[in-house]
N, C-alpha and C positions, 0 to 999 in steps of 0.2 A: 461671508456669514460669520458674526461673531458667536461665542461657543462664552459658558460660561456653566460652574456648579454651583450647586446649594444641597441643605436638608431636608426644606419644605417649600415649593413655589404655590404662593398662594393669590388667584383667580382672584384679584378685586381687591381693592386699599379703601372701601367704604366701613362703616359700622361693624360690621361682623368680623370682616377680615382683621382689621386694626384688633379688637378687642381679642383676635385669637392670637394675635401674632404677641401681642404685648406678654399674655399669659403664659407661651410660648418659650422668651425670653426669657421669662421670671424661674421657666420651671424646669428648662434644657441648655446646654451650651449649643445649640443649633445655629447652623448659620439659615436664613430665612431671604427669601426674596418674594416681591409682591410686584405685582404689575398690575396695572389699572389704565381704562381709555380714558380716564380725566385726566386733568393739568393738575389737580392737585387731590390729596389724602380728603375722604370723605363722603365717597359715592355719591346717593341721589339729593344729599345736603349742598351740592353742588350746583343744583339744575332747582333747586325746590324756592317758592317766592317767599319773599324777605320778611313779612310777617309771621310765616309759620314759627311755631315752637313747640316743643315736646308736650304730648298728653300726661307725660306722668313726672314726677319730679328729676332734678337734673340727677340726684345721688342713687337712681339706680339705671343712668346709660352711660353709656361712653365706656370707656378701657378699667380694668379694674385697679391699676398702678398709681393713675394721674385725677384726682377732682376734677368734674365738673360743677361750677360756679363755686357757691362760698357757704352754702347751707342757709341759705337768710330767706326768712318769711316774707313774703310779698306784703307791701302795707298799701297798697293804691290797687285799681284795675279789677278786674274779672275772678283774679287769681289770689284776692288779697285774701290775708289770715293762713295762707297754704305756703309749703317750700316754693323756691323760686322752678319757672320753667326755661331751662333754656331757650332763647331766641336761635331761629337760623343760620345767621350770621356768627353767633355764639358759638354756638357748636360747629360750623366750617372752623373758626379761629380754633377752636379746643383741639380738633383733631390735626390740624396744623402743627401744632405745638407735640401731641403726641409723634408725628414723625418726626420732628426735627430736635427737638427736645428730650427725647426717650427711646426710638426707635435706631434712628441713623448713629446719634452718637456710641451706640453700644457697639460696633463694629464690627455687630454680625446680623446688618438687617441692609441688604439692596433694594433698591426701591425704582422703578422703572411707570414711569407717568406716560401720557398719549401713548399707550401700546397698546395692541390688540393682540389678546391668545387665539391662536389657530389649532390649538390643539398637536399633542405628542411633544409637549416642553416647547414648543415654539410661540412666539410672538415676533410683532412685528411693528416697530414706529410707522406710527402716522402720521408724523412728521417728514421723515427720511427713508419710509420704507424698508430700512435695512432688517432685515432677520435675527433674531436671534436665537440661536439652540439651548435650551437648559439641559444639563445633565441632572436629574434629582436621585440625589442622594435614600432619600429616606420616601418622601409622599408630597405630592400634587394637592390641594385645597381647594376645592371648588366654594368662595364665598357669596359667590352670586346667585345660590339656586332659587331666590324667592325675586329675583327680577326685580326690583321694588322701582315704580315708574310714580313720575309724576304728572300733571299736564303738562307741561311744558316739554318734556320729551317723549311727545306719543301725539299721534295723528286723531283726531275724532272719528271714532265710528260712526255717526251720522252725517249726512251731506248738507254744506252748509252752501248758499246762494250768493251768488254776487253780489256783494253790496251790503251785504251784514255784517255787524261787527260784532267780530266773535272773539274773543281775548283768552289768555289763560292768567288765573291768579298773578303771575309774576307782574304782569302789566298794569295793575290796577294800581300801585302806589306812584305810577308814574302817569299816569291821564293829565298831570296839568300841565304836560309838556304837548300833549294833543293838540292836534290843528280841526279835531274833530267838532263840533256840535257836543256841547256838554250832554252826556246821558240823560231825557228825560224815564229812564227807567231801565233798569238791573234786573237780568233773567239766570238765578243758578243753574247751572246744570248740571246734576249730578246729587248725590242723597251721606255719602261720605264726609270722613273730618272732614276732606279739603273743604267740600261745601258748608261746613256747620264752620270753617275755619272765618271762608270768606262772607259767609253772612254778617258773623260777629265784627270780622273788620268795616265791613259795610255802615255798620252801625254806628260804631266806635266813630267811625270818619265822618259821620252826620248826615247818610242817605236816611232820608222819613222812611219806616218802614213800610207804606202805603206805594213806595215808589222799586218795590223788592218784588218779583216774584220769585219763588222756587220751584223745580223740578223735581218733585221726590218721588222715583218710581218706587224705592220700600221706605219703611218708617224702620226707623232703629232706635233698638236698645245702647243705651250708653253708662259708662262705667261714673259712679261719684267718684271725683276724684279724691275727695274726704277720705277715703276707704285705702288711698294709697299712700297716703304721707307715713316717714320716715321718723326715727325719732321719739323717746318718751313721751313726751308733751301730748304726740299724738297715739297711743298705747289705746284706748277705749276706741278709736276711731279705726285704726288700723287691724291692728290684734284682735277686737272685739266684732270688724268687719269680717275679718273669716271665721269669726265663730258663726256669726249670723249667717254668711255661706252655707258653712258645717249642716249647720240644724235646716238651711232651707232645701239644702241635696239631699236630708234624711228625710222630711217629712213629706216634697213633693210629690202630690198624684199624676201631675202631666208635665211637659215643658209650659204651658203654659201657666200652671200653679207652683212651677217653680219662680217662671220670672218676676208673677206676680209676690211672691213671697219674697223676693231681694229686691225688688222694688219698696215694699212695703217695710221692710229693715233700712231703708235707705243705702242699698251698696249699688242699684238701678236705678234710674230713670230713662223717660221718653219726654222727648221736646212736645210731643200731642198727646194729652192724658187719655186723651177720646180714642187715638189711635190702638191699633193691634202690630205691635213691631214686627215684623220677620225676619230684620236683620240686626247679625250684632258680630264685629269687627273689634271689641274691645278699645275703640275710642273712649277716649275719657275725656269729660266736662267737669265741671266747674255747675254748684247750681247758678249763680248768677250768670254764666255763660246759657245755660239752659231759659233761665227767665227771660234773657236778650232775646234769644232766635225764639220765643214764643211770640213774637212782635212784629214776627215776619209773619201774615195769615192769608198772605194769598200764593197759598203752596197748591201746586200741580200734580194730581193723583192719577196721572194715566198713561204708567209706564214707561219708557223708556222713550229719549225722542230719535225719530228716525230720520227727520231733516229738517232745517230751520230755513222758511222759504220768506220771499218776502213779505213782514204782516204776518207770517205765522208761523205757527210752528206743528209739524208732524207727530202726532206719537202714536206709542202702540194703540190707542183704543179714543182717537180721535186727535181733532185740532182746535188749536186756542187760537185768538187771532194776537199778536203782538206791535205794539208801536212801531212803527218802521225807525225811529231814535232809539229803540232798545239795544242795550250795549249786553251782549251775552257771554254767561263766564264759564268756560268749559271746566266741568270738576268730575272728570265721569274717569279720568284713568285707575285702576286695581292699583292699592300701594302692595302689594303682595301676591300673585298670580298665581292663581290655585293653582296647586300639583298635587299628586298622590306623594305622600311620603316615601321616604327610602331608608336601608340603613347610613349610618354616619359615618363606621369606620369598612372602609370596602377593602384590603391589602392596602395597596399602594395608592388608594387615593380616598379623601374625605371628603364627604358631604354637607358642609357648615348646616344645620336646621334647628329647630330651636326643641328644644328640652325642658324650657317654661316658659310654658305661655303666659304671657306675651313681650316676655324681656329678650331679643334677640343677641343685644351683647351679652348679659350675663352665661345666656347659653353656649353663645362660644366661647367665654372664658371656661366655662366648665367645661366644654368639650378638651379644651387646647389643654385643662389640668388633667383630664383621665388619660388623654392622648402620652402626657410629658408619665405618667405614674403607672401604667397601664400595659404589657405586649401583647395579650391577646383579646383579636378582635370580637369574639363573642363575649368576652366580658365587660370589655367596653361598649359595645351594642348595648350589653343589657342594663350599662347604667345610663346610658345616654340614649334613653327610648324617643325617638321622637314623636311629635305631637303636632298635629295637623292643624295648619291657622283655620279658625273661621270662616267662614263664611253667612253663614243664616243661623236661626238660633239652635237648628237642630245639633248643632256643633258644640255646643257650649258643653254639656253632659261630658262627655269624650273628653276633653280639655281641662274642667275640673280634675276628673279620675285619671289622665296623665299624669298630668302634673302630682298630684297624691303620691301615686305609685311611684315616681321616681322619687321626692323626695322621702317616701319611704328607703327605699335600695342606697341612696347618696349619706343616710343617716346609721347605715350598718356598717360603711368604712370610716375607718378611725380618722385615717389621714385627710380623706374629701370631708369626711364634718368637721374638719379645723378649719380645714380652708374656706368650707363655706362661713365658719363663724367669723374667720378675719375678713373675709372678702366686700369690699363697698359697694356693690352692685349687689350684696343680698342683705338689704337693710332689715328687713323683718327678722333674719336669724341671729344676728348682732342684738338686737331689741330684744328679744326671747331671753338671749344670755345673759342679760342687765336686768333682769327682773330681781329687785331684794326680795328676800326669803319672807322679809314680814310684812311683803304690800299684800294684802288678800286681796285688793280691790282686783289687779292684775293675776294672780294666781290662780283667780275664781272667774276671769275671761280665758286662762288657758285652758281650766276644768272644762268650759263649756266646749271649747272649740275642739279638744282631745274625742270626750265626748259624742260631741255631733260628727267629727271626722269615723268615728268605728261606725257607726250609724249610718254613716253617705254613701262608704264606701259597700257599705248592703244594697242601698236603692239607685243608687248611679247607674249598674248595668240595667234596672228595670227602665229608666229614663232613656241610657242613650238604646234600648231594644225597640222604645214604642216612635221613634225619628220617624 
């Protein structure tokens, strides 16, 4: 059995973990070691199909030390006039780069791939099965707590029949390698990006929309993405977007008269104007992504499916009958697996969870900087509140007023408000700072959003009391 020490072993070398570990480095002479059951740095960017790319711009994920992309506005596609979004593949390469370019070179970061944690500092290749003991020094990192799955590693809950083809995203750019009967017809399954991802690629690729069904057991709200660009140029859109926030959490009477009111400011949309959303996961679109998937119109309203037989399909509250050539596209896994929240910092061991919704690296870079500046754990508890992912809208209220609330507390330490102003994973706070004295145009979006912020934070508890 080999035996080895460190400062910090931390549970996972995906997203979270990289972004804590990097912070880590910058902020402690710690020695760090990371184990992960992939071949390489990157988590579920590892397992996720090759079209996917980030909802929100690349300049606020990844590690906060190393760029992601180049800052360049999209001039073609779904995404044009907006910063770039990382591709899949992009971001596998980026975090690449971050171990071996940033991490390993600094000669106090181990790094242990195909291993499995077993728990009590042990791991164990999956290769060679050998053991091995961690002594930790300092505290244990659990970066895996929100599970984040995609189809392609996760089993369908529903029963599918012999003889059906049932695929996950990853498969679908490689169908002309098929020996199969070209698809006379496309069955989403699932209501999620993934599904809003593969519709759009669907399209893109030149399926008529007539030959698309979709599965959407809820309608969801989705984020403009206009509302999240980085960047002066976009100051009215961004900046001016949570003021409209601000004023729409003061003035709502119900969740429902809220959505409609950030709807109505344009910080909301829904793919079906007709529809009543009940879900919202903080996806973000593109309106010309939205115009697209409004093209797909023979969506499925009845629940969830329970089993895809031949020619048809099960759901909760009846059956459709299906082409027996229907090629079906599983998109039904949770990228995030509800849990009740927990504290962060527990003695000797951390809880990676996110502290602003919905940036899960920024979060743990701020965790990993209260962790390196911080000894005791009720003080760092209470700057690093965490905040419970969505799930349906009655979530949303709660997640607003988190996030508030901590960026108020992170704003009364001298030291975390520097860091957050340098920091590249907090573009909006950098943009704030760059405001000239004599733009009123900008001055007079921060009035309002200042404002509407004392104001929300009055009728936020009436919102999230009436869930």
């Amino acid at each position: 059995m080999a035996r080895i020490e460190t400062d910090y072993l931390i549970i996972g070398s995906g997203a979270v973990g990289l972004a804590f570990a990097d912070t880590l480095l910058d902020e402690t002479d710690a020695h760090i070691t990371l184990v992960d059951r992939h071949g390489k740095p990157g988590g579920h960017w590892n397992d996720a199909y090759s079209f996917v790319a980030l909802h929100q711009p690349s300049a606020f994920y990844g590690v906060n030390s190393m760029a992601l992309g180049a800052d360049r506005i999209d001039t073609v596609g779904v995404n044009k006039g907006y910063y770039e979004l990382a591709s899949g593949p992009e971001v596998s390469g980026y975090f690449d780069r971050v171990m071996n370019q940033k991490l390993l070179p600094s000669g106090r970061v181990s790094y242990h791939p195909m291993c499995d944690y077993i728990g009590d500092g042990r791991f164990v290749s999956l290769l060679s099965g050998e053991e091995t003991t961690v002594t930790v020094r300092k505290k244990t990192v659990d970066a895996t707590w929100y599970n984040t799955r995609v189809p392609s590693t996760q089993t369908p809950k529903y029963r599918v029949a012999e003889g059906v083809r049932l695929v996950t995203p990853n498969a679908l750019p490689q169908l002309w390698q098929s020996q199969a009967p070209r698809p006379a017809h496309f069955v989403i399954v699932g209501a999620g990006k993934t599904a809003m991802d593969v519709g759009v690629w669907l399209l893109n690729s030149g399926a008529p929309p007539e030959a698309i069904s979709w599965v959407m057991p809820r309608d969801s709200w989705v984020v403009n993405r206009a509302s999240t660009q980085p960047g002066m140029a976009f100051f009215k859109e961004s900046m001016g977007g949570q003021a409209a926030l601000m004023e729409a959490c003061a003035r709502a009477t119900s969740l429902d008269d809220l959505f409609e009111r950030l709807e109505a400011s344009d910080q909301m949309m829904r793919i079906d104007p007709q529809r009543k959303p009940t879900m919202f996961h903080y996806a973000t679109l593109s309106k010309a992504e939205v115009d697209l998937l409004r093209r797909i119109t023979q969506v499925i309203r009845l629940g969830r499916v329970q089993a895809i037989e031949t020619g048809e399909m099960v759901l909760d509250q009846g059956r459709v009958p299906v082409a027996g050539t229907s090629l079906f596209i599983d998109c039904t896994a949770s990228a995030v697996e509800p849990k009740p929240v927990q504290p962060i910092f527990q003695g000797d061991k951390l809880v990676l969870q996110i502290v602003r919704m919905p940036l899960p690296t920024f979060s743990a870079a701020l965790v990993a900087y209260v962790e390196a500046h911080h000894d005791d754990d009720a003080v760092k508890n209470q700057l690093c509140t965490t905040i419970a992912f969505p799930h349906a809208i009655e979530a949303y209220p709660a997640c607003v007023m988190g996030n508030m609330m901590n960026q108020f507390k992170w704003g009364q330490d001298k030291a975390l408000r520097q860091w957050l102003r340098n920091s590249r994973l907090d573009g909006f706070g950098k943009m704030i700072s760059e405001i000239d004295p004599a733009d009123e145009e900008k001055l007079a979006i921060m009035a309002r959003f200042k404002a509407g912020a004392m104001a929300a934070m009055g009728n936020l508890p009436k919102l999230i009391a009436a869930r």
